[in-house]
C-alpha positions as CSV (number, residue, x, y, z in Angstrom):
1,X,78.2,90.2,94.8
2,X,81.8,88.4,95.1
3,X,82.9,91.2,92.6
4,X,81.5,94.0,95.6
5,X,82.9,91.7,98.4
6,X,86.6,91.3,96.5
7,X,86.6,95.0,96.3
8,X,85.9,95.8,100.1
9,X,88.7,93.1,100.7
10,X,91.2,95.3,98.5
11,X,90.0,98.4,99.5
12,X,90.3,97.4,103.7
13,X,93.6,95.6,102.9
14,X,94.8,99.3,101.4
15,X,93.8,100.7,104.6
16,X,95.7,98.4,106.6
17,X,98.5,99.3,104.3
18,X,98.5,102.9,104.9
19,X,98.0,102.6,108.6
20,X,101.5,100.1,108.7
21,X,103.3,102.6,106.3
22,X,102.5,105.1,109.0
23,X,103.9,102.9,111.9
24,X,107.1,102.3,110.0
25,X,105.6,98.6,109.6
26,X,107.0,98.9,105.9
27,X,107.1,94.7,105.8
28,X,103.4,94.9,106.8
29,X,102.5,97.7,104.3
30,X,104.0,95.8,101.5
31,X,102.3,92.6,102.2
32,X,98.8,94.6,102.9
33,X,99.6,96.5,99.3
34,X,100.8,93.4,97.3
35,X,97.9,91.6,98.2
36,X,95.8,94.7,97.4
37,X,97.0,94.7,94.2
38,X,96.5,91.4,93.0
39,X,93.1,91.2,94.2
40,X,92.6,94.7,92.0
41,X,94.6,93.3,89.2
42,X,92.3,89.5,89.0
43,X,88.8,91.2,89.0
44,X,89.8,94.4,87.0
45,X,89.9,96.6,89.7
46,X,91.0,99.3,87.6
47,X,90.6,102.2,89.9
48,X,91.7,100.2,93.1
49,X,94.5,99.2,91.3
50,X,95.9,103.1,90.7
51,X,94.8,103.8,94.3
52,X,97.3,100.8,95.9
53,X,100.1,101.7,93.3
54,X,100.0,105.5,94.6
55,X,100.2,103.9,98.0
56,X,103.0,101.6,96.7
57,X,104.5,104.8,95.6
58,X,104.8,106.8,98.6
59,X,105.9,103.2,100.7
60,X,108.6,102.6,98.1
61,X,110.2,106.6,98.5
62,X,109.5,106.0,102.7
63,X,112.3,102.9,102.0
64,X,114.7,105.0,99.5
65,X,113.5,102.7,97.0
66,X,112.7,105.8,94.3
67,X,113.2,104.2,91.0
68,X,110.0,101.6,92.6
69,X,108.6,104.6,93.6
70,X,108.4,106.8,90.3
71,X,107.2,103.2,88.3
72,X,104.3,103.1,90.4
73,X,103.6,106.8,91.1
74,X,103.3,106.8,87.2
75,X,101.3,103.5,86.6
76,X,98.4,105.1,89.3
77,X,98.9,108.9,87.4
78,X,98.0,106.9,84.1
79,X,94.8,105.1,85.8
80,X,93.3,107.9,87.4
81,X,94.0,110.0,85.0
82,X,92.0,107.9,82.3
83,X,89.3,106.7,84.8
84,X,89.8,108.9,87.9
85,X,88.6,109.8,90.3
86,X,91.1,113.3,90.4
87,X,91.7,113.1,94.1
88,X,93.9,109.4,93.7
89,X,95.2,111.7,90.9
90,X,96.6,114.4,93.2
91,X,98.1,111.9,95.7
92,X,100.0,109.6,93.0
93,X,101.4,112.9,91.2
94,X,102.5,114.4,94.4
95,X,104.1,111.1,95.2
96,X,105.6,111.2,92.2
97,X,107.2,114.3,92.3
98,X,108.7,112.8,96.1
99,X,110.4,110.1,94.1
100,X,111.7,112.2,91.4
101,X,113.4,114.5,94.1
102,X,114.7,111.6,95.7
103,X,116.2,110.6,92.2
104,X,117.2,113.9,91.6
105,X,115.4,115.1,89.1
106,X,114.3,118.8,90.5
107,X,112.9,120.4,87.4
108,X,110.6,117.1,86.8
109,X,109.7,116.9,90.7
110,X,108.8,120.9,90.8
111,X,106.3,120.0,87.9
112,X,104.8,117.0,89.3
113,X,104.4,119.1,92.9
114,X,103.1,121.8,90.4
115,X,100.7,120.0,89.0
116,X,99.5,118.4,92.4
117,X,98.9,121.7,93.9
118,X,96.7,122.8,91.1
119,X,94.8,119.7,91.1
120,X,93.7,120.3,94.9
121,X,92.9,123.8,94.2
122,X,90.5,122.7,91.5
123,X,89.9,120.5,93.6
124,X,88.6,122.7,96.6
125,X,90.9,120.9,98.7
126,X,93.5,123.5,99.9
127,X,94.1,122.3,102.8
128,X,95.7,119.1,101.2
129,X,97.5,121.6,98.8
130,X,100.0,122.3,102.1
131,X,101.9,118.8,100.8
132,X,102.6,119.5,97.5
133,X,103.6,123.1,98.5
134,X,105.9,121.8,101.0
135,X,107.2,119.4,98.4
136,X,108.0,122.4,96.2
137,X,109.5,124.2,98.3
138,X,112.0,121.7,99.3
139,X,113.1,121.5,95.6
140,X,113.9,125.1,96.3
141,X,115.9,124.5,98.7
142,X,117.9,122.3,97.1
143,X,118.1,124.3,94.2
144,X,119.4,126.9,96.1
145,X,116.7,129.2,96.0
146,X,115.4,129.4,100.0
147,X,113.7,133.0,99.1
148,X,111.3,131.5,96.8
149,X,111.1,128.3,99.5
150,X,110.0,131.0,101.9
151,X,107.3,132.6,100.0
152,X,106.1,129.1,99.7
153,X,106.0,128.6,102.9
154,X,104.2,131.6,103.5
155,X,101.4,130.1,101.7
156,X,101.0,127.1,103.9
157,X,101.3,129.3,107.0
158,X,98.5,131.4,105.6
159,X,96.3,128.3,105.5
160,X,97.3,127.4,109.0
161,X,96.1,130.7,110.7
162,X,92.5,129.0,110.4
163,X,92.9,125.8,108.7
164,X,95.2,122.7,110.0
165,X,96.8,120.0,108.3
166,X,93.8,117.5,109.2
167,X,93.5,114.9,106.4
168,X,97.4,115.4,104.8
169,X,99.5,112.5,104.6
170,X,102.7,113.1,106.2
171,X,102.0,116.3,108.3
172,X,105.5,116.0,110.2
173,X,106.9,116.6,106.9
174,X,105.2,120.0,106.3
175,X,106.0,120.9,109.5
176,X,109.6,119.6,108.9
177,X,110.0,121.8,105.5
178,X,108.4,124.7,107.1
179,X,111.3,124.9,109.7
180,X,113.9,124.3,107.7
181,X,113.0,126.9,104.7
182,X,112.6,129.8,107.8
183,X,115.8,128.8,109.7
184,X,117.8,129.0,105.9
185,X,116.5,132.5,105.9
186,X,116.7,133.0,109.3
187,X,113.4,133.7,110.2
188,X,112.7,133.8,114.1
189,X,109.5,132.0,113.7
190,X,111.5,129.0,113.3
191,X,112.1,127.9,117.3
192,X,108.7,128.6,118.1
193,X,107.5,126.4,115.0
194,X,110.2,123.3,116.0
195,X,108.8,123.4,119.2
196,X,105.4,122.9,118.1
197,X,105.5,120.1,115.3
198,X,107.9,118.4,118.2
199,X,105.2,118.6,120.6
200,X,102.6,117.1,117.7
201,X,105.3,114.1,117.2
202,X,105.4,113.0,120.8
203,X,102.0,113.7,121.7
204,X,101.0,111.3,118.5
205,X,104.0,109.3,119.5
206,X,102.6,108.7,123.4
207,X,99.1,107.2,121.9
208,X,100.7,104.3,120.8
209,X,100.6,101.7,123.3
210,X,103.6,99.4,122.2
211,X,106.6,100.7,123.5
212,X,108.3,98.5,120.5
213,X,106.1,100.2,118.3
214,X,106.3,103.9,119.1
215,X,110.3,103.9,119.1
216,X,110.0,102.7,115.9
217,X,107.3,105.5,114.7
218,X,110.4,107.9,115.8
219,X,113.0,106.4,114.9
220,X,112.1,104.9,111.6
221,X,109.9,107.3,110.3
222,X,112.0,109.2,107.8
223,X,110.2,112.7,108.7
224,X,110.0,112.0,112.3
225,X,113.7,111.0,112.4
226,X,114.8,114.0,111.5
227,X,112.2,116.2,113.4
228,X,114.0,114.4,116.6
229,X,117.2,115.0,115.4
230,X,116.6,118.8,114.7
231,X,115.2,119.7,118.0
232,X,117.9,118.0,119.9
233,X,120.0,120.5,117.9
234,X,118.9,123.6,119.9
235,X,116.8,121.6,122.4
């Protein structure tokens, strides 16, 4: 019984987590994750324990802290990959390939997004394929290489003529990469495309009630910063 209720704890103080790492409440999120973790950690939580270090993962690269990030991206990729379940799998190696970009290192990132993508297809999960793709694709980019970003891009706008990003993580940042990769090869579905994921970010934006709160959500939202920034480009 206390080992089902100490699980429940970890699993709800995870969600908080998340939820605060979406806000931009990154001192929240790592308090929630912290004490997730050593609640996993003292009953042998082993597969709660990858799940909160993925989560770690992506909070660390949201704070530019990569070299954090790629340390526990890896530690969850070696739980779920021993015990599962594949899904947790698929998040901590896509997060891991966001902190290797951040570090730099493309050609390990591009195989970590790689590997992600095929996971979800395996998976059944294309839809959740989109981040992975987009994560790709941005390695392209920075390689140099915006035709093969485009075709990848193509993909996830291929999904999107019947499917939407319902369930991704960060679906500002798919929208995000999608512009940018069609304004490098200056596609004119870009405008029409900035326009909408701008609408999205406000209209998410407006359902936060603290006015504290939701300028932070734009402002201190990596992704969302920049969305802001872009459309006041050409807006």
């Amino acid at each position: 019984r206390e080992l089902g209720e100490r699980l429940a704890e970890a699993s709800a103080l995870g969600n908080l987590g998340v939820i605060c790492d979406c806000l931009s409440d990154y001192s929240g999120a790592r308090d929630r994750h912290e004490a997730s973790l050593e609640i996993a950690r003292s009953m042998g939580l082993r597969p709660q324990e990858g799940e909160t270090l993925a989560n770690l993962g992506l909070l660390c690269h949201h704070l530019g802290q990569d070299e954090a990030a790629r340390e526990h991206s890896r530690g969850a990729l070696e739980i779920a990959q021993e015990l599962g379940p594949r899904e947790v799998e698929a998040v901590a190696v896509t997060h891991l390939g966001h902190a290797l970009a951040g570090l730099g290192h493309l050609a390990e990132a591009a195989g970590a997004y790689r590997q992600s993508v095929a996971l979800r297809r395996d998976l059944g999960q294309t839809h959740l394929a989109t981040e992975p793709l987009a994560g790709l694709a941005r390695v392209c980019l920075i390689q140099g290489n915006p035709i093969e970003a485009q075709a990848l891009v193509e993909e996830i706008l291929g999904h999107l003529e019947s499917h939407t990003l319902e369930g991704t993580e960060e679906p500002i940042r798919v929208y995000l990469t999608r512009y940018r990769v069609l304004t490098a090869n200056q596609d004119p579905r870009a405008r029409e495309l900035l326009d909408t994921a701008h609408r999205l970010l406000q209209e998410r934006a407006a359902k936060i009630g603290d006015e504290e709160m939701r300028r932070s959500y734009l402002e201190n939202v990596p992704a969302h910063r920049e969305m802001v920034q872009e459309f006041a480009k050409i807006g």
